[in-house]
C-alpha positions, 0 to 999 in steps of 0.5 A: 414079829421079830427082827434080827440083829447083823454082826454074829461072828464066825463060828456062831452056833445054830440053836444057840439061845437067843436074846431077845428085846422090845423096840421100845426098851431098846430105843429108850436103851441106846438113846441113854447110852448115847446121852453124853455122846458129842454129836452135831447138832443136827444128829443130835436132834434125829437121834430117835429116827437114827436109832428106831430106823437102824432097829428095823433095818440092821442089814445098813448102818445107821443113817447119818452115822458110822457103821462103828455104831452098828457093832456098839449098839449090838454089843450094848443090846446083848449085854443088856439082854444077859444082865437083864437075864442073869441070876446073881446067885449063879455068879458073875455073868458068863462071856460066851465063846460064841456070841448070841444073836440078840433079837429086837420084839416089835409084836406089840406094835400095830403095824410091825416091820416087814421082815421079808420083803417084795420091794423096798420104799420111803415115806416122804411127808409121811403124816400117819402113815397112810402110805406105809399101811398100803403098801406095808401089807402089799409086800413093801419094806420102809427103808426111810420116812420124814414128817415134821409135825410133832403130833404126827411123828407120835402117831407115827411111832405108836403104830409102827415103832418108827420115829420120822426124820424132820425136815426134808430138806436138809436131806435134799441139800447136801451140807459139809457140816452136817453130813447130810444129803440126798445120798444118806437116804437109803436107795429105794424102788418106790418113793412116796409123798403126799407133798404139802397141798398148801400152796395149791389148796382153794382154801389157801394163798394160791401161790403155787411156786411162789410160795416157799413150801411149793419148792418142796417138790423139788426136794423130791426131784433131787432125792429121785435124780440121786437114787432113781427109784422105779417109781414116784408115787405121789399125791395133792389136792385136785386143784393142783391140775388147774392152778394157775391156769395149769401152768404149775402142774406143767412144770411138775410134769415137765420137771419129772420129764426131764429127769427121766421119768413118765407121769400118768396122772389122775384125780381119784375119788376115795368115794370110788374104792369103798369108804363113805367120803367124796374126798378127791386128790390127784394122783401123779405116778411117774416110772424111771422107765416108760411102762405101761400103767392104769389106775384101778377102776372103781370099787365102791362098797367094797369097805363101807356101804354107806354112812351109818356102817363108820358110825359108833353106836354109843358115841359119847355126848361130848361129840354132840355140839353146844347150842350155841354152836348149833345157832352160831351154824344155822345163822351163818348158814342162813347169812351164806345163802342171803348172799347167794354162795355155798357156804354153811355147814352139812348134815349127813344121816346113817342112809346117805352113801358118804359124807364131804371131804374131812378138813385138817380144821374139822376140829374148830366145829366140824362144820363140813360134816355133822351127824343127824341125832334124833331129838338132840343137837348134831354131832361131830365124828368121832376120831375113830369115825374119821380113821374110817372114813379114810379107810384107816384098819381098826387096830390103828391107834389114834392120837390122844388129842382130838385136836390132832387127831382129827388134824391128822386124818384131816390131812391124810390119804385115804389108805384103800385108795394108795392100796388099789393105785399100789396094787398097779403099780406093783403089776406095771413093774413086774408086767414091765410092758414098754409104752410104746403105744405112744410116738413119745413114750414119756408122754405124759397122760392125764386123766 
């Protein structure tokens, strides 16, 4: 698949011959041409987001920069494209009348562009990209995605040849010095992020609010008070609906509420749309307009029928735990159930429908999932075995590092769950039936 470059002068030729570039080597290209370049420290710092994001979305100039550099970069890539192309026996390189149109390749990616688009969307706390995958292949264009994990940016990249913006923030306040702001995003239908679940998570503080990356969420209200998107689309851990008593999800409702939107809410279990995993999240979608909407009903087995259809057949044996982890699990678990909780470890087989929740910390012992071998200790999934199970499509390619892969699909969504739940939100806006069933039409409904 290929991407047009803007700028083709009046009085351009059709059937000229066209010039053509992989992302990569333009990437790589313009962030050599613009080494010495004196930015602001912050541009600097994001120039591989400027640039790869411009590279798939031409028709605006570059994120944080200028639209001069819009006629710079094409200018730099054409000549790059003829010089690359030229023979030197056949003399100096020709300046062409009609100016060719340059083309930027991005086939060798997993997960090309959307060149055509149904609707355009960003990629809040973008992870690996669970978001982009579903509502890629429904038609969605990504106009714009932030994640400020390093490892997770790299996975980001090697699939759909993206580099994410960092820190939210600095696009959620608006500075003089840095010439950001909320106003730099691209205007959007849908806005989707998975906020982080730390401050709501069992496994965590607990603090909700009062912890400072639960403000995050209002960095998501005021980029959606600057653009209104059609659409929030947005996900957490299940335990956020009974925070603090459900004080904290009434103020994310109601915070939604006033800025104008209408919030349906539900916890959704992967297990129910066809991957082998009990992994339950609320889902909160909330329309600028008071539609009328429904979560998707259930699809289980429409992926994976049970446990045994994700696993590798020859997995290495490095995933087969030590003895003395093996002991080290058995004695705890034993210590746990003296003192009458929960806690241990769990052994799943090829026959049983799906296994627990995947965890960011799956790789310090994958306690919370092991596989039964026969006349060997259990081992953990593979990487590519937890990409299944969070219904990642095979052609994803995984992290290097096992540590940050499985950190990596640990804190993702499961992409066939953002699929169905799309899928409707899709439907609500082009039914565009009002919610007037309701004597308040933005009243919030949780399931």
């Amino acid at each position: 698949m290929t991407k047009r470059l803007e700028e083709l002068p009046a009085g351009y030729v059709s059937g000229t011959t066209k010039l053509e570039v992989g992302h990569e080597e333009a990437l790589k290209l313009l962030l050599a041409v613009e080494a010495s370049t004196q930015f602001e420290p912050n541009i600097r710092e994001e120039l591989p987001a400027i640039i790869s994001h411009w590279l798939q979305n031409t028709d605006e100039p570059p994120i944080l920069l200028d639209a001069e550099y819009t006629s710079k970069w094409i200018n730099v890539l054409r000549m790059h494209c003829q010089m690359r192309s030229h023979n030197p026996a056949s003399g100096p390189v020709k300046v062409y009348k009609h100016k060719k149109p340059v083309r930027v390749d991005f086939s060798a990616l997993p997960f090309p562009p959307q060149e055509k688009s149904k609707f355009t969307f960003i990629d809040l706390f973008a992870g690996i990209g669970g978001f982009r995958i579903a509502l890629e292949e429904l038609g969605g264009k990504c106009l714009f995605s932030s994640e400020w994990d390093r490892h997770a940016k790299e996975t980001y990249y090697q699939n759909y040849g993206e580099v994410p913006f960092g820190d939210i923030t600095k696009f959620a306040k608006t500075s003089r010095k840095v010439g950001s702001g909320p106003e730099k995003i691209p205007t959007h239908d849908i806005l989707c992020g998975g906020f982080p679940c730390q401050p709501f998570s069992q496994a965590g503080k607990q603090l909700g609010f009062e912890d400072a990356r639960g403000t995050l969420f209002f960095d998501i209200l005021t980029i959606a008070k600057a653009h209104r998107p059609k659409v929030l689309f947005l996900e957490n851990v299940k335990r956020l609906k009974g925070h603090d008593k459900g004080r904290t999800f009434t103020v994310i409702c109601n915070s939604l509420h006033e800025v104008g939107y209408k919030v349906y809410a539900k916890v959704v279990k992967a297990y129910d749309h066809g991957v082998p995993q009990n992994r339950e999240r609320i889902f909160i979608v909330a329309f600028a307009d008071a539609l009328d909407f429904k979560f998707p009903v259930q699809s289980r087995h429409s992926l994976y029928k049970n446990v045994g259809e994700v696993l590798e057949k020859k997995p290495d044996d490095r995933y087969t735990i030590s003895d003395k982890m093996w002991a080290g699990h058995q004695r705890r678990l034993k210590e746990h159930r003296n003192k009458g909780n929960g806690f241990g470890y769990s052994l799943f087989d090829v026959n049983d429908e799906y296994v627990n929740t995947i965890s960011a910390r799956y790789w310090k012992d994958g306690s919370e999932i092991l596989i039964k071998q026969k006349n060997k200790n259990p081992r953990i999934l593979t990487p590519r075995e937890c990409a299944r199970i969070q219904g990642y499509p095979e052609r994803f390619l995984v992290h290097d590092s096992k540590r940050h892969s499985y950190q990596q699909f640990g804190n993702s969504v499961a992409v066939p769950v953002i699929s169905a739940i799309a899928d409707r939100i899709i439907e609500a806006l082009k039914k565009n039936k009002k919610a007037d069933y309701l004597l308040d039409p933005y009243e919030s409904v949780i399931l």
